[in-house]
C-alpha angles and dihedrals in degrees: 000000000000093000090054090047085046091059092041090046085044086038087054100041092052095248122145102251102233130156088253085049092049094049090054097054095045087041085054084058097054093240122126118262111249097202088188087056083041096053097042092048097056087044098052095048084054108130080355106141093210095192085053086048099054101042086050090053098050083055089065108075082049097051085046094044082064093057103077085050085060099041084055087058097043083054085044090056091047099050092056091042081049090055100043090053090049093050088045082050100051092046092058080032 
């Protein structure tokens, strides 16, 4: 996780976020360097637009906080499916 912060802290203060970036600002922790977390993280913000990731990802909670609104109608749907299929029932009885 403190390679990720590292990017985000390098991302914010406007610093190109390279693998000798990264290490000093883990070595400036005090924590010992992993080369392997070093070398996937570079490669997997590679062509990432930070700025596009993390408005997408404060949207989020918002998109999720509809969900239970939608899961309500869906219950909604099945009760009266529920009911139709009951009257149908009691008329072939």
């Amino acid at each position: 996780m403190e390679y990720i912060y590292a990017a985000l802290l390098l991302h914010k203060l406007g610093k190109e976020i390279t693998e000798d970036h990264i290490k000093k600002v883990i070595h400036a922790t005090g924590a010992e360097v992993d080369e392997a977390k070093v070398k996937t993280l570079i490669a997997s913000l590679k062509g990432v637009d930070i700025d596009k990731a993390m408005s997408e990802s404060l949207a989020m909670p918002a998109a999720s906080s509809a969900a239970p609104a939608a899961k309500a109608e869906v219950k909604k749907e099945e009760e009266k499916a529920e009911a139709a299929a009951e009257g149908l029932s009691a008329l072939f009885g």
